[in-house]
DRENZA-250990 format. One record per atom (N, C-alpha, C, CB): x, z, y; residue in three letters. Coordinates in steps of 0.1 Angstrom, whole numbers, padded with zeros to 4 digits, always signed. Glycine has a CB too. Example, Ala and Ser with C-alpha at 12.3 -4.5 7.8 and 13.67 -1.06 7.14 Angstrom:
// DRENZA-250990
+0132+0078-0057ALA+0123+0078-0045ALA+0132+0078-0033ALA+0113+0090-0045ALA+0128+0071-0022SER+0137+0071-0011SER+0129+0079+0000SER+0141+0057-0006SER
END
This chain:
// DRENZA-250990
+0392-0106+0085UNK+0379-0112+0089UNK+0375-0107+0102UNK+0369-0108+0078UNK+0368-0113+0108UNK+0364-0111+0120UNK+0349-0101+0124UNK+0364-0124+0125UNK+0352-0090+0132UNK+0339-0082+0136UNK+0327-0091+0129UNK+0338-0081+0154UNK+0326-0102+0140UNK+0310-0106+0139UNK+0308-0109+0126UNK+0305-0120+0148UNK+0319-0115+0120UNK+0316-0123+0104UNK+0308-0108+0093UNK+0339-0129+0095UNK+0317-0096+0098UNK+0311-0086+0093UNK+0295-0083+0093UNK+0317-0076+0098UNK+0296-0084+0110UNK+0287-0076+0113UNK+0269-0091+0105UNK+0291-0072+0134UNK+0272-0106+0104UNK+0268-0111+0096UNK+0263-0111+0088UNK+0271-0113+0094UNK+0276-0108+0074UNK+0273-0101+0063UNK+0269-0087+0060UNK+0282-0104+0056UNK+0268-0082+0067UNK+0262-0068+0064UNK+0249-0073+0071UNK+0269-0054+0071UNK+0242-0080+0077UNK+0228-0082+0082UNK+0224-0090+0070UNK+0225-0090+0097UNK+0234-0097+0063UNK+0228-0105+0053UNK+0232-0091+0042UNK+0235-0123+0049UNK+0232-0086+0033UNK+0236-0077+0023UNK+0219-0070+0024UNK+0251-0066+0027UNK+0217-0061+0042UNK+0206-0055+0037UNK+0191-0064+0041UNK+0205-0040+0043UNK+0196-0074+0043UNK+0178-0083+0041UNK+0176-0081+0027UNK+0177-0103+0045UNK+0184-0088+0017UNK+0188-0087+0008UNK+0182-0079+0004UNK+0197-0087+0008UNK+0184-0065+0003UNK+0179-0054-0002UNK+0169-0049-0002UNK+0184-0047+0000UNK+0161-0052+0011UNK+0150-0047+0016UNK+0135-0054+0005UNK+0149-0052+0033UNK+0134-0063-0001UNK+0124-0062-0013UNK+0127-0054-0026UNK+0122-0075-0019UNK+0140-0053-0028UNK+0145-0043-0039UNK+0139-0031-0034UNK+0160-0041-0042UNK+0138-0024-0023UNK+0134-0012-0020UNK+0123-0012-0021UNK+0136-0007-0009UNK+0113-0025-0021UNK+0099-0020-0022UNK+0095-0019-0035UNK+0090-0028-0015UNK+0099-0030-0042UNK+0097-0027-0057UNK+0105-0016-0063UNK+0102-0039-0066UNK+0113-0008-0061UNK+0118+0002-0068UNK+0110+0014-0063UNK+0133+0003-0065UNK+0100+0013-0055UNK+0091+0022-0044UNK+0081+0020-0056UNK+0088+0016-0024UNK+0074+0007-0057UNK+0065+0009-0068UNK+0061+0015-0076UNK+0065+0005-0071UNK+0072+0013-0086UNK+0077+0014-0101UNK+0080+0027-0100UNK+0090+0004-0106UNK+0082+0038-0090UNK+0088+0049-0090UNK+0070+0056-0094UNK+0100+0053-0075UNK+0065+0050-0082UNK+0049+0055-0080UNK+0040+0053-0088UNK+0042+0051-0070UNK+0044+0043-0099UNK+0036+0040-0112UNK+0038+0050-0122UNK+0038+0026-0118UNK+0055+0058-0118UNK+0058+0065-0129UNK+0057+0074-0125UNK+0068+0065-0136UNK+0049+0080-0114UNK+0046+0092-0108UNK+0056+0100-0106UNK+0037+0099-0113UNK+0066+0091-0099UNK+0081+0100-0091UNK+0077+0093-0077UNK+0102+0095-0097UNK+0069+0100-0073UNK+0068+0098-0059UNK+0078+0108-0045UNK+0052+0102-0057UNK+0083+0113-0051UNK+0096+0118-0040UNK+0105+0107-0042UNK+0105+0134-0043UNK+0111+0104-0050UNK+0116+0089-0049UNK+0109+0077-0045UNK+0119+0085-0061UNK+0097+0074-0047UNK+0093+0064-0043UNK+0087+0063-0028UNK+0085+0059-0054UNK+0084+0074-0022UNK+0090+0077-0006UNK+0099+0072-0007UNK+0092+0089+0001UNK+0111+0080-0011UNK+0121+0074-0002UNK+0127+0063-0007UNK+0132+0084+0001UNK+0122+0054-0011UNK+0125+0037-0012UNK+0115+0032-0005UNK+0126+0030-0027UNK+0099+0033+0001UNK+0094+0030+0008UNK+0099+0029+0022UNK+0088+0035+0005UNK+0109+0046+0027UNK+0110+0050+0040UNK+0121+0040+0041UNK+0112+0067+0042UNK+0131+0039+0033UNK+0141+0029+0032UNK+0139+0014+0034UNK+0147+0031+0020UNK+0130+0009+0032UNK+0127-0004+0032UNK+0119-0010+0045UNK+0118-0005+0020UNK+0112+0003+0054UNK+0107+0004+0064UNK+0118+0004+0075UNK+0100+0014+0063UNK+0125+0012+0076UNK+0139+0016+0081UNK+0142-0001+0085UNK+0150+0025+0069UNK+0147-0004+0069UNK+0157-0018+0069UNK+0149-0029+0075UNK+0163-0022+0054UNK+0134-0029+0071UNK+0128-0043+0078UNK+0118-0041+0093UNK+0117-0052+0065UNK+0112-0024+0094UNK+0105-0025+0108UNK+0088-0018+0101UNK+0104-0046+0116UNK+0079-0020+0107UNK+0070-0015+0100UNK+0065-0024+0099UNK+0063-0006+0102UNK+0052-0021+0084UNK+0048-0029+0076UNK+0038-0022+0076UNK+0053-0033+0066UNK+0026-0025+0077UNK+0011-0020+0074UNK+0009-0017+0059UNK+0000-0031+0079UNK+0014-0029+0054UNK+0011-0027+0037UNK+0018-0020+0030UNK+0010-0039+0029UNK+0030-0016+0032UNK+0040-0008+0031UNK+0040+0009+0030UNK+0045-0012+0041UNK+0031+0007+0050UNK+0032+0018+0056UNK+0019+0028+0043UNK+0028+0015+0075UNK+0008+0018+0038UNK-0003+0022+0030UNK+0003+0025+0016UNK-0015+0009+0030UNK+0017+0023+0010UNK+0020+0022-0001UNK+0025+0036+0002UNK+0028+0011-0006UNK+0034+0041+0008UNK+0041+0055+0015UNK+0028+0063+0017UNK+0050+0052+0032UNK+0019+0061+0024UNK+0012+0070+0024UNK+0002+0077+0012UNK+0005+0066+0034UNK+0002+0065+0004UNK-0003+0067-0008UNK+0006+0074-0018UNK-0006+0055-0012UNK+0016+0073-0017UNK+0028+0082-0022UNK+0029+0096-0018UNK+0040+0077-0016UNK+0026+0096-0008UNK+0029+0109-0001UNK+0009+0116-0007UNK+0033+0105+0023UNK+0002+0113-0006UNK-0008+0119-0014UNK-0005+0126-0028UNK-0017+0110-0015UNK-0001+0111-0032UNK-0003+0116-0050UNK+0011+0126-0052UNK-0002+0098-0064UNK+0016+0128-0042UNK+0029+0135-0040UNK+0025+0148-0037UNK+0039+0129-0029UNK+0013+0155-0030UNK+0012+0165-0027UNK+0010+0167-0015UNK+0019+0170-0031UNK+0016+0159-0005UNK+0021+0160+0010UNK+0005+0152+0020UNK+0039+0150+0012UNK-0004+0157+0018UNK-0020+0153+0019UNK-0020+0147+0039UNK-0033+0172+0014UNK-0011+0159+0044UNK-0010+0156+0060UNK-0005+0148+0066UNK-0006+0162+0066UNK+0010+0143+0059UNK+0016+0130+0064UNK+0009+0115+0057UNK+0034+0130+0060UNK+0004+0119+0044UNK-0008+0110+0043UNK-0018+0108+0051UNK-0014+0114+0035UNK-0021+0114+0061UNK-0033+0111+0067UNK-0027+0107+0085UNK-0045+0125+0063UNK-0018+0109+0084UNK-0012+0106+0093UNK-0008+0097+0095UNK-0006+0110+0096UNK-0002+0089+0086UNK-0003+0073+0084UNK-0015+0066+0081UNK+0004+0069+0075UNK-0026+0071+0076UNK-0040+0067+0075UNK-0043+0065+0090UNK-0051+0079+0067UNK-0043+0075+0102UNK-0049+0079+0109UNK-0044+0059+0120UNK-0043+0098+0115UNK-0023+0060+0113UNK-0021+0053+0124UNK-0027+0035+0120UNK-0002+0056+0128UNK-0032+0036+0104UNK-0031+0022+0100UNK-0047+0022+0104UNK-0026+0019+0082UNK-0053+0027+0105UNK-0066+0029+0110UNK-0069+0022+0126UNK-0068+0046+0111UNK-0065+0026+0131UNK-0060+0023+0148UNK-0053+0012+0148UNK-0050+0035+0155UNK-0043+0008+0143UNK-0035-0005+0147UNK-0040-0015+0149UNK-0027-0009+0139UNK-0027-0022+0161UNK-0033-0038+0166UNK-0028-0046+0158UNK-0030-0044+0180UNK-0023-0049+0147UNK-0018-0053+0137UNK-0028-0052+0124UNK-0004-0046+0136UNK-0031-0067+0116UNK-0039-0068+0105UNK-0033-0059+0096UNK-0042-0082+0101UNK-0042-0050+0094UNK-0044-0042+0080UNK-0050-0047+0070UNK-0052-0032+0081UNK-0055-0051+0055UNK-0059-0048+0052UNK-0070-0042+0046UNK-0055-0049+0053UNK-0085-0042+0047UNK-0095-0034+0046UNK-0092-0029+0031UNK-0111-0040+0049UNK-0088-0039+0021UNK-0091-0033+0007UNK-0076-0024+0005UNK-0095-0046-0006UNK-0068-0028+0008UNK-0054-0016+0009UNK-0057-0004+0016UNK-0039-0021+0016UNK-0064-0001+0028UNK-0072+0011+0034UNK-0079+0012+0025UNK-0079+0011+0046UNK-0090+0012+0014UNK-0098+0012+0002UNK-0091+0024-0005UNK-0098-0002-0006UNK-0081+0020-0008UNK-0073+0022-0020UNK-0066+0034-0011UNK-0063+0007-0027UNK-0064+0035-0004UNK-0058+0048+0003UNK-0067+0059+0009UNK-0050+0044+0015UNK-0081+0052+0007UNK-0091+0063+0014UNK-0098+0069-0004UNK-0105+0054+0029UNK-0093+0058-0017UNK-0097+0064-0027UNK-0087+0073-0035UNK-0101+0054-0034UNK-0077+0074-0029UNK-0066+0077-0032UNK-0064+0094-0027UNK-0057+0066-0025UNK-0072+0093-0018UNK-0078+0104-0010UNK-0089+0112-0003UNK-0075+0104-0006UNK-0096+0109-0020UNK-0108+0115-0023UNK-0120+0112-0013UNK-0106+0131-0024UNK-0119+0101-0002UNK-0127+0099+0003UNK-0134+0084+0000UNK-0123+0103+0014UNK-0143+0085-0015UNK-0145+0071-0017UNK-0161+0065-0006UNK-0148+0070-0037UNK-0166+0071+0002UNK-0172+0068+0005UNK-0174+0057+0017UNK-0174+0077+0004UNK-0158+0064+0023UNK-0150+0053+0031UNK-0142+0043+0025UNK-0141+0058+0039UNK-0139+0046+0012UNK-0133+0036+0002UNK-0139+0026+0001UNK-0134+0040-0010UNK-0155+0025-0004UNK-0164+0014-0003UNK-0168+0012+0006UNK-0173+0013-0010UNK-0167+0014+0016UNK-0171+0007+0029UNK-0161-0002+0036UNK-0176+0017+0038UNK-0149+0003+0033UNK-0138-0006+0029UNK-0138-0017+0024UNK-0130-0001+0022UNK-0145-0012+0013UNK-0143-0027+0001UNK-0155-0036+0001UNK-0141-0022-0016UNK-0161-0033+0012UNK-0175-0041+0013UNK-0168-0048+0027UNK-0194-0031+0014UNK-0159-0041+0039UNK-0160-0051+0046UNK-0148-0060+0040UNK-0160-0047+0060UNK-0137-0056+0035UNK-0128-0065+0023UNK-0137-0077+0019UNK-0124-0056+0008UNK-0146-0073+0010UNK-0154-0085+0002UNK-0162-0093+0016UNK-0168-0078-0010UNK-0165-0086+0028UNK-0166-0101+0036UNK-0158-0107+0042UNK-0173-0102+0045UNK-0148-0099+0044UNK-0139-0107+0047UNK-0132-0119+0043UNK-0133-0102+0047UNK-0134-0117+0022UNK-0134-0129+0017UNK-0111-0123+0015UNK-0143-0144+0031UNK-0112-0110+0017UNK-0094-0106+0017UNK-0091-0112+0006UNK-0088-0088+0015UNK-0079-0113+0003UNK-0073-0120-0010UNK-0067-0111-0021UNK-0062-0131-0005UNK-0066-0093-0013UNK-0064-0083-0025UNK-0070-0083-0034UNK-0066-0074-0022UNK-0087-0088-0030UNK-0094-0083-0037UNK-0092-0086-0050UNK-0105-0085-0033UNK-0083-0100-0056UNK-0084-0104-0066UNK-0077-0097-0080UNK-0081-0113-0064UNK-0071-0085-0072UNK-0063-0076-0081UNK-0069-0061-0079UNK-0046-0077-0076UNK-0088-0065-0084UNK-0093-0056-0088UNK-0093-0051-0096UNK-0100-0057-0087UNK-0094-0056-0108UNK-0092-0053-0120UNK-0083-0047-0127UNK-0091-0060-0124UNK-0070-0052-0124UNK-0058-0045-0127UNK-0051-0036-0120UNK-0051-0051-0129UNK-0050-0037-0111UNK-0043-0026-0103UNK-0045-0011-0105UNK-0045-0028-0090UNK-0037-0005-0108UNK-0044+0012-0113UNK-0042+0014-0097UNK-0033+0025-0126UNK-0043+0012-0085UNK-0045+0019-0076UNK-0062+0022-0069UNK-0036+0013-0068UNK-0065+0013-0079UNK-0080+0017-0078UNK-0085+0023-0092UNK-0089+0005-0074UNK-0078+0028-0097UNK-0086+0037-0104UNK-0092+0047-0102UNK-0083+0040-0110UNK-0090+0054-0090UNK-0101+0068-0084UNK-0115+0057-0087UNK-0097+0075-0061UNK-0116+0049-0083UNK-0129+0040-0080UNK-0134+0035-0091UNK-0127+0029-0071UNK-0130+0034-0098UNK-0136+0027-0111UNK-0146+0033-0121UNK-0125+0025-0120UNK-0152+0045-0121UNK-0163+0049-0122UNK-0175+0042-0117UNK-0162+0058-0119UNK-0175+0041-0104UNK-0186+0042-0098UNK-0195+0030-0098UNK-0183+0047-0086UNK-0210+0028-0099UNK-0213+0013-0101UNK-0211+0006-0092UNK-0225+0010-0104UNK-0208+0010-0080UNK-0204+0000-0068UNK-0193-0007-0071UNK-0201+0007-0055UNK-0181+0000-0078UNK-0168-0009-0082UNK-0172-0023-0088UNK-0159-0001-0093UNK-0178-0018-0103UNK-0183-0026-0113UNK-0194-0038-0101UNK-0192-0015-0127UNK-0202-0035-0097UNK-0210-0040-0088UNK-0201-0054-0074UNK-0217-0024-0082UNK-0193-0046-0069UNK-0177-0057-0065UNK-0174-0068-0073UNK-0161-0049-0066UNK-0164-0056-0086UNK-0160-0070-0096UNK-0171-0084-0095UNK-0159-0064-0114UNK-0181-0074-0104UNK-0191-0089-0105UNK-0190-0096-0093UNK-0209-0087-0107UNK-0197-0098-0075UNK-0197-0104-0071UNK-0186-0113-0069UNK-0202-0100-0065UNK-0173-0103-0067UNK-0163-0113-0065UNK-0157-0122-0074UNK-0155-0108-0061UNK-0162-0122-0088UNK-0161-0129-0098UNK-0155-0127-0111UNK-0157-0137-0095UNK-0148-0113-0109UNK-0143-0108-0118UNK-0148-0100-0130UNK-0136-0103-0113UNK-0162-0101-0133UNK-0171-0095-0143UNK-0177-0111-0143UNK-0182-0080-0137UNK-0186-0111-0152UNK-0197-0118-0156UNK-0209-0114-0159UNK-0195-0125-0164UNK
END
């Protein structure tokens, strides 16, 4: 077979792969193996480039992991970027890291934004730091997800 034909199929093999890394990044972080689920995040970044929403899933990893500084170091850079973030995935990373105050201020400019996260209020345990507070409950309702 020929070089390029390789070089091809190996560009097709890890496209390929690169959503398997993010979901296996998940599922690691739902089961609170976050040293694994870094490194299927860092892997998936690697193979496709950066990703804002990504880069917020890693950093969120890296908290609930212990590692609070490179957490906030990717906070610092998704904060700053000329590239659309997310307000309610910064939410979820500033609740993630005890700072819910910036959390909901997040999620209020999210809700004007009219973001489309928002609709996986309810379920998502990545907002569970937030789910106490009546401002959450106060969200759901407007955005429709209470009655």
């Amino acid at each position: 077979m020929k070089p390029e034909r390789w070089q091809q199929l190996d560009r097709l093999f890890h496209s390929a792969l690169e959503p398997a890394q993010v979901w296996l990044g998940y599922a690691y972080a739902a089961k609170g193996m976050y040293a694994e689920a870094i490194e299927r995040f860092q892997k998936y970044i690697k193979l496709s480039g950066d990703d804002p929403s990504i880069e917020g899933s890693l950093a969120k990893a890296y908290a609930l992991g212990g590692q609070r500084e490179k957490a906030l170091t990717i906070l610092k850079r998704l904060e700053t970027s000329k590239e659309y973030v997310s307000p309610e995935e910064l939410a979820n990373l500033y609740g993630v890291l005890g700072e819910r105050e910036k959390a909901f201020a997040s999620l209020e400019n999210s809700y004007d934004a009219h973001d489309l996260q928002l609709q996986y209020l309810r379920t998502d345990p990545d907002r569970d730091p937030l789910r106490s507070d009546p401002r959450f409950t106060d969200l759901m309702r407007r955005v429709g997800l209470m009655p």
